[in-house]
N, C-alpha and C positions, 0 to 999 in steps of 0.2 A: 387589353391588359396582358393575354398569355402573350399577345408579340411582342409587348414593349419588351416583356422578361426575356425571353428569347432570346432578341436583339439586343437587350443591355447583355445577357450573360458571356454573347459570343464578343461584346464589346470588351468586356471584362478581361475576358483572357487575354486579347490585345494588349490591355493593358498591363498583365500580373508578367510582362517578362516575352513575348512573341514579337510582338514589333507594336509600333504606333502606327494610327491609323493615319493615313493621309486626309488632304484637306478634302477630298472628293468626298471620303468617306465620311470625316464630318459634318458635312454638308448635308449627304442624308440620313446621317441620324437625327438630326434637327426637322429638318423635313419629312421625317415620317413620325417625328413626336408633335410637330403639328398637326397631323391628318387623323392620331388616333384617339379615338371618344376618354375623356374621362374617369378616371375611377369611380366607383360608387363610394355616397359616403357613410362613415357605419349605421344610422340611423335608417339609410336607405336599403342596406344589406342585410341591418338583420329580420326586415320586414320582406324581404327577399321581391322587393318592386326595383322596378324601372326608376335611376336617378336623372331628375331633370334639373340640369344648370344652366343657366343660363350666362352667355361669356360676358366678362366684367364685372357677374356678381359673387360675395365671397361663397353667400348658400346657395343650396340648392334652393325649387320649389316647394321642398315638403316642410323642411328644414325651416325657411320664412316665413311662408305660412302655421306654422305652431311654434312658432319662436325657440326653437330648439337649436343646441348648437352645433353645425355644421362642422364637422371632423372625420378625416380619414386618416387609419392607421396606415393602411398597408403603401407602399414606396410610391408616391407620386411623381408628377412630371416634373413640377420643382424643384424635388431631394433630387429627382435622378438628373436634372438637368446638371443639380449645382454638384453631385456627383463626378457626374462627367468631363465638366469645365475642371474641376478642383483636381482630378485625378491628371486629366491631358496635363494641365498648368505645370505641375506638380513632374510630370515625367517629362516633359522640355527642358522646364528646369535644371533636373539630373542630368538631361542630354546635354546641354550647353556645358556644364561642369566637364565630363571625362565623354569624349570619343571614342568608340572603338569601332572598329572595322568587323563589320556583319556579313553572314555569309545567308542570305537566305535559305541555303538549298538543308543546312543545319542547324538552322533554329527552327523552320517547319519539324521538324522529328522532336526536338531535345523543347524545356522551356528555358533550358540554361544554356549558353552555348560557352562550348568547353574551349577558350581563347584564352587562358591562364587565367591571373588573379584577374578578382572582379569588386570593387571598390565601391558599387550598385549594386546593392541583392537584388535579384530580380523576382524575387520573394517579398521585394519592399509592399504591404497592400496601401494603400492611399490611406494620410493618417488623419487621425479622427472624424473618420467614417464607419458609421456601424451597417456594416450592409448582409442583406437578407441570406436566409438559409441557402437559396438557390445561388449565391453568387460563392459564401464561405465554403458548403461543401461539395458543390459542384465543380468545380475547377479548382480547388484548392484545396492540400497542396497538390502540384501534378508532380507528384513522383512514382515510380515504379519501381520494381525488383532489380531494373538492368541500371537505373538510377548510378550516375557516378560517385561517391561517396564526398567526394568535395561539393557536389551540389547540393548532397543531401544535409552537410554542415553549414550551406547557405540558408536552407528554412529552418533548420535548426537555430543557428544562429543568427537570425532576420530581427529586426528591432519589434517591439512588441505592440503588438494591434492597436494600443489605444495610445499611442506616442502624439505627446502633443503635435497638432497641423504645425507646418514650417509660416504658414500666411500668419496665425495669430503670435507666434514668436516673433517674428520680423515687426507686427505694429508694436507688441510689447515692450520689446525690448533694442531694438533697430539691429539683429543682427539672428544671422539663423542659427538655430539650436539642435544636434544631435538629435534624430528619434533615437540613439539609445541612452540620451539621456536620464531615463527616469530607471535606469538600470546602475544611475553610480557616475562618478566623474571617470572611471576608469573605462567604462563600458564602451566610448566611444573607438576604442582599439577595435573593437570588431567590425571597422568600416575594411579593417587590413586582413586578406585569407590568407596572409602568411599567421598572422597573431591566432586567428579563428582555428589554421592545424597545429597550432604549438598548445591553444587552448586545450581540442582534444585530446591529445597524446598527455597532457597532466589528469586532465578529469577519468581519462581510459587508467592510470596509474590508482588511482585515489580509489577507482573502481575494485580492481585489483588486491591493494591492499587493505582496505576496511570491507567491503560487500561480499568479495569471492573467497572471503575466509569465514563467514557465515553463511553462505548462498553457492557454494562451489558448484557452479552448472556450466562454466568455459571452462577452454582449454587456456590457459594464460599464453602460452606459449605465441600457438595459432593464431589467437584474435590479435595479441601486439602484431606481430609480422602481417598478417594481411591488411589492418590499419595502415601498418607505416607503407606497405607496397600502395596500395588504394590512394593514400595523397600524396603518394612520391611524383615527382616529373613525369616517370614512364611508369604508369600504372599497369601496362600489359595487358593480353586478354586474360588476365584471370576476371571471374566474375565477379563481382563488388563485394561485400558485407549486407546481407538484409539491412535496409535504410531501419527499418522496424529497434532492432537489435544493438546499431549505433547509437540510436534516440535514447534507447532504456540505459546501455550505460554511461554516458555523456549525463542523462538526469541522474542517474546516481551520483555521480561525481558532484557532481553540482552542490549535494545535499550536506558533503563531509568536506567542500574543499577549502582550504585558505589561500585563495588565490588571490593576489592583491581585490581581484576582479568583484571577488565573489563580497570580499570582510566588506571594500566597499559598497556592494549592494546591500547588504545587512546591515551596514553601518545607519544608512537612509533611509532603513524601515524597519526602525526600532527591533534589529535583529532577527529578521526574515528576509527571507532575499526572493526578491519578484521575479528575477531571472531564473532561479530553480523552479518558482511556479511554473512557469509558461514554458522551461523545458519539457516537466513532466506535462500538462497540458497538450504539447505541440507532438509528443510522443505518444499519449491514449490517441490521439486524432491521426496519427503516421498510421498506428498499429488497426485500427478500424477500418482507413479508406486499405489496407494492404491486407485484408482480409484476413487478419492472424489468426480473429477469435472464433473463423467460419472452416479454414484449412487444416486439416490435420499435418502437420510433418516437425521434426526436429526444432529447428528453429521457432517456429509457432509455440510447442510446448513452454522451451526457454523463455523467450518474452515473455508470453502470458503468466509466467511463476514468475518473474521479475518485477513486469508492472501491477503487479496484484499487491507485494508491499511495499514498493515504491513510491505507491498515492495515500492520501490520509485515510487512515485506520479509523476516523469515526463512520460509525458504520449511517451513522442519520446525514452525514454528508453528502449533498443530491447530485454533486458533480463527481463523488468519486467512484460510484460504483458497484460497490462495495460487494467484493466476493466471485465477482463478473470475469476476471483472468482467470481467477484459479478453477472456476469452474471449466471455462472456456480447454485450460490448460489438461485439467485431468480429464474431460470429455475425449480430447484428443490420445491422449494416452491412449485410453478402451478402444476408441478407434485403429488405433496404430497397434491394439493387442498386447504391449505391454506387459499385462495385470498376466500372460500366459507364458509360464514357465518356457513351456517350448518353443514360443517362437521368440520369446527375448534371447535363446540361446544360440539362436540360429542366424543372430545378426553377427555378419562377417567382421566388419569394422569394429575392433577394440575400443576406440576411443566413441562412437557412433553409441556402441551397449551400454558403454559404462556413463552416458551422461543421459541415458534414457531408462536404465536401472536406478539411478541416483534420484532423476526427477521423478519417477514413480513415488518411491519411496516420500519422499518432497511432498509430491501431491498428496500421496494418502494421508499421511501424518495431519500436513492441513487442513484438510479438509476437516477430518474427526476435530479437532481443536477449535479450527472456527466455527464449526457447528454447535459446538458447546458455549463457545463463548458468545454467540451475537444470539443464539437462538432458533436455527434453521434446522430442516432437515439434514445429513448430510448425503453427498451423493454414492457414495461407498458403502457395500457394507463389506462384513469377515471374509463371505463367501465369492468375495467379487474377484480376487486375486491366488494365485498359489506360489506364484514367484517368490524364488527367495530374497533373503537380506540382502543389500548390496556388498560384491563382492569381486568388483570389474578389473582389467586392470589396474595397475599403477599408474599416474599422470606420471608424465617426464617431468622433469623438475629442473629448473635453471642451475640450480648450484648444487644437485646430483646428493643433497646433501639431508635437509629437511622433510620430515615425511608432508604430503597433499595435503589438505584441509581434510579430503575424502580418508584417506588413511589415517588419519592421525584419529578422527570421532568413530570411524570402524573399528579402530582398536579400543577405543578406551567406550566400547560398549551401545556410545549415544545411539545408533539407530535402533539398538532391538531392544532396551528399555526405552524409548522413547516411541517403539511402535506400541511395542505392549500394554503403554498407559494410553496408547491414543484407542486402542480398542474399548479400551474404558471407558473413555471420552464421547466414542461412536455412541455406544448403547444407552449411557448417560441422558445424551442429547435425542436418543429417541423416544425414551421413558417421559425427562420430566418438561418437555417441551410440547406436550398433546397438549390438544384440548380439552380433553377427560381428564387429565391434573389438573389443567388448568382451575377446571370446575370442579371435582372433588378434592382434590389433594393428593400428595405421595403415598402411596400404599407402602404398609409399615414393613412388610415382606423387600420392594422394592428400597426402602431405602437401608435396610439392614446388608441386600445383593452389594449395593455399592461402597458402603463404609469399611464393610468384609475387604471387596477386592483394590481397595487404595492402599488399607494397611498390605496385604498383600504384596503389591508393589514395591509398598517402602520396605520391608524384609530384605527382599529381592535385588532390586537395582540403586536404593537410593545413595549406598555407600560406596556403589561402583562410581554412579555418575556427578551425582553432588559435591557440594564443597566438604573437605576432610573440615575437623578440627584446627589441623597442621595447615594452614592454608597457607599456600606457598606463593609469597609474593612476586619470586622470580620467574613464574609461568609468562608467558608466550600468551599473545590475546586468543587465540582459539581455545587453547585449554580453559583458559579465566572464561569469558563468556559463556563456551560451551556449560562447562560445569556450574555456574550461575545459573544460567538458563533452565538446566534439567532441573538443580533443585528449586529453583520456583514453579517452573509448570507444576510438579507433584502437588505442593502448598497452596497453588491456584486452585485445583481440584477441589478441595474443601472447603475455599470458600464459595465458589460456585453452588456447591450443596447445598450450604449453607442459607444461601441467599434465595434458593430455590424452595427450600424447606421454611423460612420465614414467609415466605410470598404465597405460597399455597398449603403448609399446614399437611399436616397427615392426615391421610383419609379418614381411618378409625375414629382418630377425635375431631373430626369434623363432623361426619356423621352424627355422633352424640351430643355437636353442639348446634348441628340445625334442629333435632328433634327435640331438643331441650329437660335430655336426659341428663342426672345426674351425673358429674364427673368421675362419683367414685365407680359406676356401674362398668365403663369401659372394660373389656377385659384386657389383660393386662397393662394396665394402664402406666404403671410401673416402668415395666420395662422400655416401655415405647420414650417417656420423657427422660430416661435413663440416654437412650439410643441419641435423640435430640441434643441433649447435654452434653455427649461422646462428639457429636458433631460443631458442636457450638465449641468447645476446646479444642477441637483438631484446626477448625477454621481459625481461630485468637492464634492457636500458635505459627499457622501460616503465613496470616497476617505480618505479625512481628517476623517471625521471619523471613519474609519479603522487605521489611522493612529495611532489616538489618542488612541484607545483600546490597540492597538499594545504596545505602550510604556504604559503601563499600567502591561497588560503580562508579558514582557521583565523586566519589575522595577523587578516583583515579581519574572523572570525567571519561570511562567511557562509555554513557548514555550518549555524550554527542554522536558518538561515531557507531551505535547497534540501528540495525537496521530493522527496526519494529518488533526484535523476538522476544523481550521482554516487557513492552509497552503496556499491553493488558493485564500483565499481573499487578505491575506497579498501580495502576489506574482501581484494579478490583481491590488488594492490600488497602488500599488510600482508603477509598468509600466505606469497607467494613470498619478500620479503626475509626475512620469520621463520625460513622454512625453509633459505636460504642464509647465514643467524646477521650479518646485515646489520643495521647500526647503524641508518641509516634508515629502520629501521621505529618506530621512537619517532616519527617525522612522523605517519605512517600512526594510530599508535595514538591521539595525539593529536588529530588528527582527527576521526576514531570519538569518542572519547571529548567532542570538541564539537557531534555529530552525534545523541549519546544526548540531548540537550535534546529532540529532536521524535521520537526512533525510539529508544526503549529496548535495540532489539536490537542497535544498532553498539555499546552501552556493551559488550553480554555481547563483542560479536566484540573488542572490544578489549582484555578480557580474554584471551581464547582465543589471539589471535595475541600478546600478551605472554608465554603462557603455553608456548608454541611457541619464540617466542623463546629464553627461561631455558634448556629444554632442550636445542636444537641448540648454545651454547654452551658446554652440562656435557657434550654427548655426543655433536657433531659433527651433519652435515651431512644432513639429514633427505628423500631422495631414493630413488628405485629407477631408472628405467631411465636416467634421466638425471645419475644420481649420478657416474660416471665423465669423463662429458661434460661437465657445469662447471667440472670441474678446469681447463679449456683455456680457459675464457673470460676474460678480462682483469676487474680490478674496476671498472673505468670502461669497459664497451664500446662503441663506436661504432655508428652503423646501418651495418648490413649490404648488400650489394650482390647482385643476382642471382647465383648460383653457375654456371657453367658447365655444361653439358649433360655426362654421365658417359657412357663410348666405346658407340657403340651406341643411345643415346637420344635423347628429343625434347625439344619445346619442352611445357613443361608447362602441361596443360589449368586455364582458367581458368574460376569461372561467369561472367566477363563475357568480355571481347572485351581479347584481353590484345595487348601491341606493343611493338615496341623500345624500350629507353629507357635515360637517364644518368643515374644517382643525383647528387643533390645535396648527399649530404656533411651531413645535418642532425647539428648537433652535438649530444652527450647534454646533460643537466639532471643533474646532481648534487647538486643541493640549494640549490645560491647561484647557479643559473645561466643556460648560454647558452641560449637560445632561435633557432627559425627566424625569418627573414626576413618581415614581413607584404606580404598582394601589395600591389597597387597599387589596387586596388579597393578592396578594405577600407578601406583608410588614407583611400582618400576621401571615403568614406559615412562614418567616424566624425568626420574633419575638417569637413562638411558640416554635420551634425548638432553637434556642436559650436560650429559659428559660428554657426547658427539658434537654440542656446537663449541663448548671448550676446548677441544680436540683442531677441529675445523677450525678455530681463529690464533 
């Protein structure tokens, strides 16, 4: 068996694009599948005996003898035969279609040979055949770092693995069918590399314009020009583009585009497009054989923060990963030292610092967040870093005119209120995510630490970064999102509490309700359901106000076009109003449900929280420790103010540096509504910028 494998694998390559085999050659492959013994069959394997078969018969001897049915799983001589015939058949076929003239001594090196356009991918695998680990990730795909970037657009855009066979189309229907058929009536253009570089250079745009005003980690500049060099006629010795790095944004494009290409892939599957699958698919599988998530450097970082929200966001997802880039990505950081003031300073290259300062920043922030939300430890902590805020150069700008995505969120505050609630988030997620909460409950100390330092926050940043009152419809999508964004993380924050605090209950009155002591005994028992109740209104009004942002989004549609940064609020929002049989969850689902264009998983969550919905209405109010505690909340609650100190106690520990302070009365969002105050800063930088592009047109 190890030789058949062997031998089929090195058959394999033959066929994925090197050359066909001559008739000599098939001759003894036939010939040595006669001479070799049998597979065992599983019955025989997993009693780990000797299988005797006898030729002509279908069982074995053991198999006949106990009337058992005779089956083997793993790749026999007849799969691999009909393999082999279907696969040769199959590339004759294409050969008899288009000739080209081969140069042996270059297609030994290359698996493409670089003779212009190519109207055969040689990336085509043989279609519908499912073939084993050793044949998919052993020799495929072969590409490397010195890879020409037009070949790496051939596996990129190679018809997709399970593309109906050409034999059963032609009995079918008496005539051959496109394998990119099941990609769309349009899809069959990508038999043309002229259409496949016109493809890129829109999907590299779409990139550009929706992803790297959220995700600013290219140069725009650079990557267009060495693109367009890279599939020009004379591509020069400059070195390629990381195939890795093409893949990632070619899949993003994919996710936001209206290409005729794409609406018709969507169109065919009920508004999903299979093509964007099996880009990002074909791009985790480029980024793995090309060792991104194992190498520390530059590039590696980027991808890895790229395809970390490029794939589905549910984290029970088995093919996506979940958390595996960015981990991969911020490892490499620390590696690369990064997180050290001095030696981030000591990187010569401007542009080099400032997209490896920016991804720091990126990483950290992420990491604390997702650690909060899914439930993990995270890898960061306070003391891991000293580097400051980012503060790199300026990117060059096309039209000399608009400030960077980088500059424009530096200025208006978002990295250092947005790191300062992710410290929140860090210690949050190392508190109530033990196993010792798990089983006892939140200590009453611990959850008073955290309700202290949210409000704290909102004091602080939420009128810098949040939406004003004045919400000014003629912002620019960075500022609108941006500012979206920040004010829902904050508002996420408590419901996560929240949700924490129903599911495992406060220590204190846990305690007194395993022992089956009196509830009035608790000491201050008061204060503690006082505290609860403070949280259960902070979260209500989060809620609703996520809600209320949401349909704000969804008016303008653009959920289609965010690239996962507000996904989880909307999904958390949903589930708390679902569960408290809140009308305003149809915003929420809505949402979601404009949200499934790019992330298939919000459509299921918008199900699930509908389906939540339906029942806390036929059967009431879906809660445990916090169930009795809602009762007392108002249905419109206002933000909440520091509680008093309970007889005998302190001022409650913060992870930052906590201090006096007077609430400002931020009014709730109900759905038509009022909004904070915007500062003064803000309001200038966008008036600013405003009269500069009035200026400019």
């Amino acid at each position: 068996m190890r030789v058949l494998i062997c031998y089929g694998a090195h058959f394999f390559q033959l066929l994925s694009g090197l050359a066909l085999p001559t008739p000599s050659m098939q001759s003894q492959i036939h010939e040595l599948a006669k001479t070799l013994p049998p597979p065992s069959c599983d019955n025989c394997r997993s009693r780990k005996v000797k299988c005797h078969r006898i030729p002509g018969q279908e069982k074995c001897q053991h198999c006949q003898s106990k009337n058992y049915p005779c089956t083997t799983s793993q790749l026999t001589f007849s799969s691999f035969s009909h393999f082999v015939q279907q696969a040769t058949s199959e590339r004759k076929r294409n050969s008899t279609t288009v000739r080209k003239p081969r140069n042996p001594a270059t297609m030994a090196s290359s698996p493409i040979s670089d003779n212009g356009n190519h109207s055969i991918s040689p990336y085509l695998m043989p279609s519908g055949t499912t073939l084993p680990l050793v044949f998919k990730y052993g020799f495929y795909p072969p590409i490397t770092l010195d890879t020409p970037t037009r070949d790496v657009l051939s596996y990129l855009f190679a018809p997709p693995e399970d593309a109906p066979s050409s034999d059963s189309n032609m009995l079918n229907s008496g005539r051959s069918q496109s394998p990119y058929a099941v990609w769309g009536d349009q899809a069959v253009k990508l038999e043309d590399d002229v259409f496949k570089s016109e493809l890129a250079f829109d999907l590299m745009e779409i990139y550009f314009q929706i992803v790297h005003s959220r995700l600013p980690l290219l140069n725009p500049t650079q990557f267009r020009n060495r693109l367009r060099t890279s599939l020009s006629s004379n591509p020069g010795s400059e070195k390629p583009l990381h195939p890795a790095l093409v893949a990632t944004v070619l899949a993003w494009g994919t996710k936001f585009s209206e290409h005729p290409l794409l609406i018709a892939d969507r169109q065919s599957h009920k508004g999903q497009s299979l093509m964007s699958k099996t880009m990002i698919n074909r791009t985790r599988d480029l980024a793995e054989a090309l060792k991104v998530h194992r190498i520390p450097n530059q590039d590696h970082v980027v991808i890895g923060l790229l395809v970390e929200t490029l794939q589905s966001q549910n984290p029970e997802d088995p093919s996506a990963f979940h958390g595996f880039w960015l981990t991969a990505a911020t490892r490499h950081l620390l590696d690369l030292q990064i997180n050290h003031k001095s030696v981030a300073a000591q990187i010569p290259d401007t542009e080099t610092r400032g997209t490896l300062i920016f991804a720091w920043w990126m990483a950290c922030i992420c990491d604390a967040y997702s650690s909060l939300y899914y439930r993990h430890k995270p890898v960061l902590d306070d003391d891991d870093y000293d580097i400051d805020f980012y503060t790199a150069d300026p990117q060059i700008s096309l039209d000399g005119g608009a400030p960077s995505p980088r500059e424009q969120l530096e200025f208006l505050g978002y990295y250092r209120a947005a790191h300062s609630l992710a410290r929140t988030a860090r210690q949050m997620s190392r508190q109530l995510w033990r196993p010792i909460t798990d089983a006892d409950g939140i200590p009453f100390e611990t959850l008073r630490t955290f309700a202290s330092a949210l409000r704290i926050w909102r004091d602080k940043y939420l009128a810098h970064v949040g939406v004003p009152k004045n919400y000014n419809t003629g912002w620019d999508f960075v500022a609108t999102v941006s500012r979206f964004a920040s004010d829902a993380q904050y508002h996420v924050m408590w419901i996560v509490l929240f949700n924490a605090l129903d599911e495992f209950g406060v220590k204190e009155l846990n305690e007194y309700d395993r022992n089956g002591s009196s509830p009035g005994n608790v000491q201050n028992r008061a204060y503690i359901e006082d505290s609860m109740r403070r949280v259960g209104e902070e979260a209500l009004n989060g809620a609703l106000r996520i809600a209320a942002l949401t349909s704000v989004l969804s008016a303008n549609e653009y959920l289609k076009l965010d690239p996962a940064v507000v996904e989880f609020h909307i999904i958390a929002a949903g589930h708390i109003l679902a569960r408290l049989g809140r009308h305003e969850v149809t915003t929420c689902i809505a949402g979601l449900e404009q949200y499934s264009h790019s992330y298939e998983e919000a459509g299921d969550h918008a199900q699930d929280i509908r389906k939540t919905y339906q029942q806390v209405r036929n059967s009431g109010v879906d809660l445990n420790h916090m169930a009795a505690i809602v009762k007392q909340i108002p249905a419109f609650p206002a933000t909440t103010t520091e509680p008093e100190n309970p007889p005998g106690g302190r001022e409650p520990m913060s992870p930052s540096v906590l201090g006096s302070f007077q609430m400002n009365g931020m009014l709730n969002m109900d759905g038509t509504a009022i909004l904070m105050d915007v500062d003064e800063e803000a309001t200038a930088f966008v008036a600013a910028h405003n009269t500069k592009n009035e200026v400019s047109a």
